[in-house]
C-alpha positions as CSV (number, residue, x, y, z in Angstrom):
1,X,85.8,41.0,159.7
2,X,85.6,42.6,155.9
3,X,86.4,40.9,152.8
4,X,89.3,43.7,152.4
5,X,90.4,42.7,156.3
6,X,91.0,39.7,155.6
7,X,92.8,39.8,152.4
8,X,94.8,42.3,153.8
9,X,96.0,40.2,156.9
10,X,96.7,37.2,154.9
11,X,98.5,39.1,152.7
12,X,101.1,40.5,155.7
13,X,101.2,37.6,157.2
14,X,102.2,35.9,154.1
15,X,104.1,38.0,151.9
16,X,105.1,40.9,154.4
17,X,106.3,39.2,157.4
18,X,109.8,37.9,158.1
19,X,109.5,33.6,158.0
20,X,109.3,32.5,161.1
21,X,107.5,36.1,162.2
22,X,104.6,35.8,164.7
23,X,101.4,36.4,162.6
24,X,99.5,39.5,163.2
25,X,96.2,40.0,164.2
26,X,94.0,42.8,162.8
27,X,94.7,45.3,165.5
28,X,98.2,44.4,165.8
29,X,100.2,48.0,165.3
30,X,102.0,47.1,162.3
31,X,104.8,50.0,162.5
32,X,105.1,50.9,166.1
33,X,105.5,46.9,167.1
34,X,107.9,47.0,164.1
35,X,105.9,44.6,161.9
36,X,106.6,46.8,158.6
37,X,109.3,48.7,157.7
38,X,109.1,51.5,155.0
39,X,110.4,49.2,152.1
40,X,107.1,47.0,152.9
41,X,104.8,49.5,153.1
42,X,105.8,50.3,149.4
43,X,104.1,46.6,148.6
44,X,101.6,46.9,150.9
45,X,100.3,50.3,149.8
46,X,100.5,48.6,146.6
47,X,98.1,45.8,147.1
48,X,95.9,48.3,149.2
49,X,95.1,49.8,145.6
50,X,95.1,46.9,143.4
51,X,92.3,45.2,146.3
52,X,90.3,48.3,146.1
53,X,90.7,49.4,142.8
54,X,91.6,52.8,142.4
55,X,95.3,54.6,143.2
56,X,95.4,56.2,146.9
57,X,96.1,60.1,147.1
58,X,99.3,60.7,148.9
59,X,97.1,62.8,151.0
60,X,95.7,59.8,152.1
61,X,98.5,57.9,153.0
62,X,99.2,58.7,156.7
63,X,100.1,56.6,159.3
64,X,96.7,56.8,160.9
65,X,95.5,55.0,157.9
66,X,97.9,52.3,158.0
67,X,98.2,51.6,161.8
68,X,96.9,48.5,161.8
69,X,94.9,46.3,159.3
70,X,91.7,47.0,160.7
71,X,92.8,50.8,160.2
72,X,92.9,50.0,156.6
73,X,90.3,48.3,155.9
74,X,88.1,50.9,157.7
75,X,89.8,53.9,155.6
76,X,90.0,52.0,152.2
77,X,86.9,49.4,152.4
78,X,83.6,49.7,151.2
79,X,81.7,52.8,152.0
80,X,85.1,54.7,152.9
C-alpha cells in the first residue's frame, strides 16, 4: 500500500463516512456501493490535491479515477 493509499483511506473512513459506517477497504467501490455521495467527493477531491500537491484538471476527474482508493492513488500517486 502507498503513502497516498493510506492517507487517502484513513481519511474516508474518518472524515467521509457516515458514524457508525462500515470502514472501507482500498478496493471497496466508493460510489457504486454508495460510500460517497457528490457533496463528499467535493472534500475528497479536495484533499486529493492538497495530499499531492498540485490542482487536478477537470479532465482528470472521472469516475474511473475515483472508483475506489486504490484507483486514486494509482492515477494521482507518485509516478502518475
Amino acid at each position: 500500500m502507498s503513502d497516498l493509499e493510506a492517507r487517502l483511506l484513513r481519511y474516508v473512513n474518518e472524515h467521509l463516512l457516515p458514524e457508525g459506517a462500515t470502514p472501507v477497504e482500498p478496493t471497496t467501490l466508493l460510489f457504486a456501493e454508495g460510500r460517497i455521495n457528490s457533496l463528499r467527493l467535493l472534500n475528497l477531491l479536495a484533499f486529493v490535491e492538497r495530499s499531492i500537491g498540485r490542482e487536478i484538471p477537470e479532465d482528470e476527474i472521472v469516475m474511473d479515477r475515483f472508483a475506489s482508493v486504490r484507483a486514486i492513488a494509482e492515477s494521482f500517486g507518485d509516478g502518475a
